[in-house]
Structures are given as C-alpha cells and as structure tokens.
N, C-alpha and C positions, 0 to 999 in steps of 0.2 A: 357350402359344407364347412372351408374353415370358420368363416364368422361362429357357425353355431357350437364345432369345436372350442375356441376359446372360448366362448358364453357357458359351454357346460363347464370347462378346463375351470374356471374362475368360480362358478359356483363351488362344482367340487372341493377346492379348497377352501372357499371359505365356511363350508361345512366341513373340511377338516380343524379350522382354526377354532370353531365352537366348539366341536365334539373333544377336543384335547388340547385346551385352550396354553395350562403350563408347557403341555411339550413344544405348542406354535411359540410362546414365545419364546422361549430360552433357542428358538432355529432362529428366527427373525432379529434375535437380541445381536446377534454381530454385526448383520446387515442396518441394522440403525444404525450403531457406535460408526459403521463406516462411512458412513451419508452424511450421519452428524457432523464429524471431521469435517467431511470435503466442505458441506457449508460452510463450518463455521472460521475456516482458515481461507476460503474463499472471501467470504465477508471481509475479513480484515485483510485481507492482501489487495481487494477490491476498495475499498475505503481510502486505503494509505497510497492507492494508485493515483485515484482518484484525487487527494488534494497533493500529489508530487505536480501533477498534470495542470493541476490548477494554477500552479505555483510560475509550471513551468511558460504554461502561456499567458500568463501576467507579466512576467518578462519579456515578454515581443517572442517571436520566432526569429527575427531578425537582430535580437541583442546577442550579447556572448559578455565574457567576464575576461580581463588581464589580470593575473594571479602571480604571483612567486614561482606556484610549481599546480600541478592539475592534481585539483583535492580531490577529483572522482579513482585517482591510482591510489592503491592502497599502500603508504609507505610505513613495510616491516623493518627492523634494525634491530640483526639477533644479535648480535657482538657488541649492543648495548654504544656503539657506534653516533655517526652524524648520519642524517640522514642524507638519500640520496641528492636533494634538491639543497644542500644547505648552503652547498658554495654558489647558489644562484643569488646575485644579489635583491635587497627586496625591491618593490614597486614607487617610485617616489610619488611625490604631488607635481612636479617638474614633470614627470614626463604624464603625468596624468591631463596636466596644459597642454602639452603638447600635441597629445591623441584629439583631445576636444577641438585643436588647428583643422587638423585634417578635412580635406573637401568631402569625404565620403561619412563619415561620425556627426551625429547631429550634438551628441552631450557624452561626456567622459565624466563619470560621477564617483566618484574615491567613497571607499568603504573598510572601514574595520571596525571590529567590536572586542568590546570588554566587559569585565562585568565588576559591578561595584554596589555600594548598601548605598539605598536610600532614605533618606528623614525629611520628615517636614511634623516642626512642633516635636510635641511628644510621641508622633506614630513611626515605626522603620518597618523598612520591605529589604527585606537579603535578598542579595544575588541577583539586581535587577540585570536583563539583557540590556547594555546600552551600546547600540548601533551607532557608529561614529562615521555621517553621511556628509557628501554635497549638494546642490542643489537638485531634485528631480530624483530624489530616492525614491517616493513615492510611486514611477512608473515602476519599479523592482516588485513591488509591494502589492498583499492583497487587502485593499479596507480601505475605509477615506478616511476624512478630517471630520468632526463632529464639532468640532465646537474649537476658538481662538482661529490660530492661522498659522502654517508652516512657517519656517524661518526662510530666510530672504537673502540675495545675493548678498547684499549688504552685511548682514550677521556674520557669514562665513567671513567675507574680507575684511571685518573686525573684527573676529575672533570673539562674537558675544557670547557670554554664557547663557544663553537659552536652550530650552528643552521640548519637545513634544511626548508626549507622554500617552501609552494605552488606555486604556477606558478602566482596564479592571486595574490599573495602579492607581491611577487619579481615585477609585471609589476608597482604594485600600488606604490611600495616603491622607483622603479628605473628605470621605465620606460622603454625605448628603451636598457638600457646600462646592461653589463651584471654582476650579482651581486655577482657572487662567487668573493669571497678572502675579498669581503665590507664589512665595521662594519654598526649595529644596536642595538639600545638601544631597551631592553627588560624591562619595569619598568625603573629600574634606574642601570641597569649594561650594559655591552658593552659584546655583541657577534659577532664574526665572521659568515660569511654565509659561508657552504662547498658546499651545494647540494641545486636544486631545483627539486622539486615533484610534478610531474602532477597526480592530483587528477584522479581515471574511474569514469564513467559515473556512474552519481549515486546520488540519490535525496539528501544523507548527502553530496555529494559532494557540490552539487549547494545550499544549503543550508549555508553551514560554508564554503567559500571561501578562507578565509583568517586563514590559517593556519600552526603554525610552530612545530617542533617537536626539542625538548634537549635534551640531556643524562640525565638522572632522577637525576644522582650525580650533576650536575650544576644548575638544577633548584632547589634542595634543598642546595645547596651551596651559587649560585647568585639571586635566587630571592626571598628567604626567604618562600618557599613552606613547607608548613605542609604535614608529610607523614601520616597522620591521614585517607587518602581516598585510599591509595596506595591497588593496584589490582595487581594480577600475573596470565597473559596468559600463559597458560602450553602449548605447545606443544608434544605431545606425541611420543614415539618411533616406527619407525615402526613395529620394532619386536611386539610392547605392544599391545592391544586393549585399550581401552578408559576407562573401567569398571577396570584393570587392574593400570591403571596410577591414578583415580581419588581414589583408595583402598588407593594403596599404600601413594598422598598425604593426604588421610584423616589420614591414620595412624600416618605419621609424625608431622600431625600441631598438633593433640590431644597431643602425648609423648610430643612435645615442651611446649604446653602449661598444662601441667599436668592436661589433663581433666580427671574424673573418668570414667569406665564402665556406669554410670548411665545419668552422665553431657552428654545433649546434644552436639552439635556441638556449637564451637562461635566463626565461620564464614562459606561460602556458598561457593559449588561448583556449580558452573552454567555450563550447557550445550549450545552448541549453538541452539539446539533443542527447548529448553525452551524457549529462546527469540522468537521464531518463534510461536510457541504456545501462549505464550504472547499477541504476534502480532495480531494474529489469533482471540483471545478472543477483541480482543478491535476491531478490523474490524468487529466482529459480530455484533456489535453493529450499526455500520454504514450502515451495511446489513438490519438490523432492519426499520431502517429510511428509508431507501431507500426503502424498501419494504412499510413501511406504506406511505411516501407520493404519489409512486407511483399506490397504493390501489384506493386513494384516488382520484389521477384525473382517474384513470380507470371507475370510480365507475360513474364519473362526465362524463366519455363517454360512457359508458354503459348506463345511461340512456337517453344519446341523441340516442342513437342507439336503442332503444326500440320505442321511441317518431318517428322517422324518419321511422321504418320499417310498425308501427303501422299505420303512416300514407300512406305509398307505398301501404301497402296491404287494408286499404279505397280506397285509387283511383285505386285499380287492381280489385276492387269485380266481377266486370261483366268478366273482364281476366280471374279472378280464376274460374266462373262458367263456364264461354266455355271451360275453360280445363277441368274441371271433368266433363264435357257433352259430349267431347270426348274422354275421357275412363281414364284422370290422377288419378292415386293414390292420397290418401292421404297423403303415405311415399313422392311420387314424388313432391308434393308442400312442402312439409316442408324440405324438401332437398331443394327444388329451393329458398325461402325464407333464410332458413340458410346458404346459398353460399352466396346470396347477403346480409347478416348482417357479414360476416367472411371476404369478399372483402374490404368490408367501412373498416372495423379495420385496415385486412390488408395495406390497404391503409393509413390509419394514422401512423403505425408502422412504415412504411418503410418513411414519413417522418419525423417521431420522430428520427428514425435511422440515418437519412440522416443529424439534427439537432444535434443533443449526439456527434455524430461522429465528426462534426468539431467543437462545442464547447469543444470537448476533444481536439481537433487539437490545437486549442485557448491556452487551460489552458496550454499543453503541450511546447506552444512555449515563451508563455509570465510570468509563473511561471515555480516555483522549481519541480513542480510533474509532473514526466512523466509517461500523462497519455496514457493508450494506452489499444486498445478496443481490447479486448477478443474475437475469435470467439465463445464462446458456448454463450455470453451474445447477439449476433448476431442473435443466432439460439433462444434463450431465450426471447430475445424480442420479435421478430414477433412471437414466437407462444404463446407467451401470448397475443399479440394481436387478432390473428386467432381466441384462446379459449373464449376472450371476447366477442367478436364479434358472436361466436357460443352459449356462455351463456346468452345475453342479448337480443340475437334473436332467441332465442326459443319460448316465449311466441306469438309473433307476428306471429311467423311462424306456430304455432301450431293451433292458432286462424284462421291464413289464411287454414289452411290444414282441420279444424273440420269446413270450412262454409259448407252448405246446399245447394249443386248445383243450386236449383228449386230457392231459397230464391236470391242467386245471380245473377242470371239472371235477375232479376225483379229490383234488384238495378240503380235506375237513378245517 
C-alpha cells in the first residue's frame, strides 16, 4: 500500500506541476537556488581539497618542514607591532648541514623563494615565482622534468647560476624554439636554463604558472636574497618513523642554539598533517556560508511549498472527502499529501542539481579551481530536498488528513 501511495503521491503532483505550471515554479524556484549552492560551493571546496591533498602526499607522510615559526598559525599584529615569532632567529644553511648528519633524516633540502622579472631577448614575464632549492626539491613537488636536467650537487657547491624553469614560462619566454643551454635575466644577473618542468595537475599549479627554481647558493649569491625566511624540508629515513626524525631534529636545533630545559622552542616543526588541518579549519567556514545561504533559499521554498500544497488540498476538499467516505485513513492522506510536497522539492533538487553541476563544469573550465562534484553532496542534496519538502508539507497535509469526511463533502 505504501509503494502505491507514493506512485499516486508523485503522479499527483506532477499533475499539479502541469496544471499550474508558473505557480510550481516560483515553489520549487528556492528549493533549486538551495541545491545549486550546496553543489556548487561543494565543488569548489571539493576541488581545492583535492589538490591540497595531493600536494600533501607528494610530500611523503613521512616528511615535515623546519620553519622560522609555523605558517599554518595565523599571525595578527593589531598595534601594528613585531610579530609574535620575530625574535626567533631565522633557519641557517649550517644547520640545514646539520639536520641532513642526523642518523634518522635521509635529505635536509633548504628552501626560500622570491619573486623577480624575467627576460630573455626582447620577451619579459613579471613576477616570476622563483623557488630558491637544494638538492631533491623535486620530492616536495608535483610534475617532472621534461626536457634538459635538474641541477646537480655540483652547481649548488659552486654556486652556478643555473635555472629550471616551467613549461608555460619557457613557451612565454621562447616560444616554439627550445630553451635549454639559453641565457635569461633573473633581476639583473644572467642564468643558464638546464631543464624544463611540467607542472601535475594542480590548483597551485594553474594558479602560479610561471615558475623557476635555483640552487639556493645562486640565488643568495646572484640575486642578493635574504636567508632570513629560509625553510628546511626534512625528508626522513626509511628505517626512522616521523616522531623519531622530528625528536632527533628538535634536539639538534635546541644544542645549536643553546636553548635551556625551560626555553621554549625558536622555531616550528610543521607536519604535513597540520596543513591539512589547517585547511580543513578555514573550509569550515565556507561550509558555514554555504549552509546558511543555502538555509535560507530553502526556507524561501519551503514556504512556497506550504502556500502551493495548502492550496492543492482547497481544491481537493471534496477528493479528500470521497476518499475517507470510502474507507481512507487518515495516515493514508497524510502520506498521499506528503509524497506530493517530497516530489515538488524533489523536483527542484534534481534541477538545482542539474544547474551546480554545470556551473561547477563552468568554474572548472574557465578558472584555476577544479571544481568537481562529490557523490555524497549528490546524495546530500536531494535528500535535503526530499526532507524539505517532507517538513514543509506536513502541516498541509496534516490539515488535509484531520478534515471531517461529512464537512468535505458539502464543500462547493
């Protein structure tokens, strides 16, 4: 009996939707805008997770970063102040040696970046990202080499001005011709290109295009870089576990730097955990919004879905009475009424769905964030539309279930 209930509950409305098609939509019109939302902020939160994640296990589970201070804490300075980590001194290359000793650390890899113009001939690219690496930057990283050859222990220990450079700088800087063994001006010094780097797939990819990477010793040689922000990616040993490798370098930076038993730490071990966590906290927030504006046109369809059923079940009075004149339940109309307020919704769900869907298609083809639709926000949307459509046609339906057989009969 219920099967045949929702079979009739769904026809009937969708014989309401024909019969008063402007008034079905302008009901249904919130219950889209709401769906649409949820997909399409879904999509893009989904996307951007997506290549954090990617990012993050490119970097081993097993790696972590030695920092100045831990960039995932958010540092405010309202009194226009020093910040809280300023009196940490920075990270050297001396003790970046030092971590790479360690029995438990496979590779201790020094990182800082700048950003500078670049020329080659008559073409310039502003604002290139230039990554100022050691050897093995590449495991950090997501993309390989395509073409020349990374730079080599050798280069860093003579401080050669060589460069690797992305795929879409080398097209920007040299077009069709091919750019390894060519010079380019980095600021105001002249580097060699060895290698070109094709960037994976990946929102920082599409994002910062134009991208070249140096031996850390040239870029604080030729372009007059401050080692002031300088990072060290630890890679760990396989022997070690991760808690194991970050002991040991806590130990070492404290003894270098003569910190007491009591002295905090002054600098941060970051996990790649933690950025994801991070991540995670600042997407809640999004989640937020996206929840309250999608609240909100629900809110805006639920009551046309109240105003529309209220009115189905006026012009069905005399229906409802011949049915409980021939033996319907009470339960049996408020089931039949609640099918057809759970079909309207449904029905606008599945065009919200249909709408999220390719406006995520849109965002994904014409910007940087690949957005890409979730199946649980699939299953999550329509059945918050289902449940609206069931909480905002209850009262209709409950009104239509408690008439007075005798009293409906008599209704003109």
């Amino acid at each position: 009996m219920r099967i045949e209930s929702i079979t009739e509950g769904a026809s009937l409305a969708l014989d309401q939707l024909r019969a008063n098609k402007a008034r079905s939509a302008l009901t249904i019109l919130g219950i889209v805008v709401g769906v649409a939302t949820v997909m399409v902020m879904s999509a893009m939160i989904a996307g951007i997770r997506h290549s954090v994640v990617s990012a993050i296990e490119a970097a081993g589970p097993k790696n972590f970063v030695v920092a100045r201070y831990d960039y995932n804490q958010v540092q405010i300075v309202n009194d226009g102040g020093r910040p809280p980590w300023a009196d940490n001194p920075p990270i050297t290359v001396e003790e970046a040696h030092a971590i790479e000793r360690l029995d438990a650390v496979k590779a201790a890899i020094v990182n800082f970046d700048l950003t500078v113009n670049m020329t080659a001939g008559s073409e310039r690219v502003e604002n290139v990202q230039v990554g100022a690496r050691g050897i093995g930057w590449e495991t950090f990283s997501i993309g390989s080499l395509v073409a020349g050859r990374n730079f080599l222990p050798g280069d860093v220990a003579a401080s050669r001005p060589v460069v690797v450079i992305s795929k879409p700088l080398a097209e920007a800087l040299f077009g069709p011709l091919d750019p390894i063994g060519r010079q380019v001006r980095l600021g105001g010094a002249t580097f060699h290109v060895i290698g070109v780097y094709e960037l994976g797939e990946n929102i920082f990819a599409a994002i910062a295009k134009h991208i070249a990477i140096v031996p850390y010793t040239a870029a604080l040689k030729y372009l007059q870089s401050s080692p002031w922000m300088i990072s060290v990616a630890v890679v760990t040993e396989p022997h070690a576990t991760i808690h194991e490798a970050m002991d040991q370098v806590i130990g070492l930076l404290r003894g270098m730097r003569g910190l007491r038993p009591a002295d905090p730490n002054n600098f941060a071990i970051i996990r790649q955990e933690e950025t994801l966590n991070t991540f995670n906290r600042l997407t809640a927030v999004f989640f937020l919004v996206m929840i309250a504006l999608s609240s909100v046109a629900l809110m805006v369809g639920g009551v046309g879905v109240i105003a529309i059923m209220m009115i189905a079940v006026t012009e069905r009075t005399r229906e409802i009475g011949i049915r409980k004149a021939i033996g319907a339940t009470r339960r049996e109309i408020l089931w039949q009424f609640l099918c057809e307020a759970a079909t309207l919704t449904l029905i606008g769900g599945a065009i919200g769905l249909a709408i999220g869907g390719g406006l995520a298609f849109i965002i994904s083809t014409v910007t940087p964030i690949p957005a890409r639709v979730p199946a649980t926000a699939i299953i999550a949307a329509l059945a918050m539309a289902a449940i609206a459509g069931i909480a905002f046609g209850l009262f209709p339906a409950w009104r239509a279930a408690r008439m007075d057989p005798v009293v409906a009969l008599r209704y003109e």
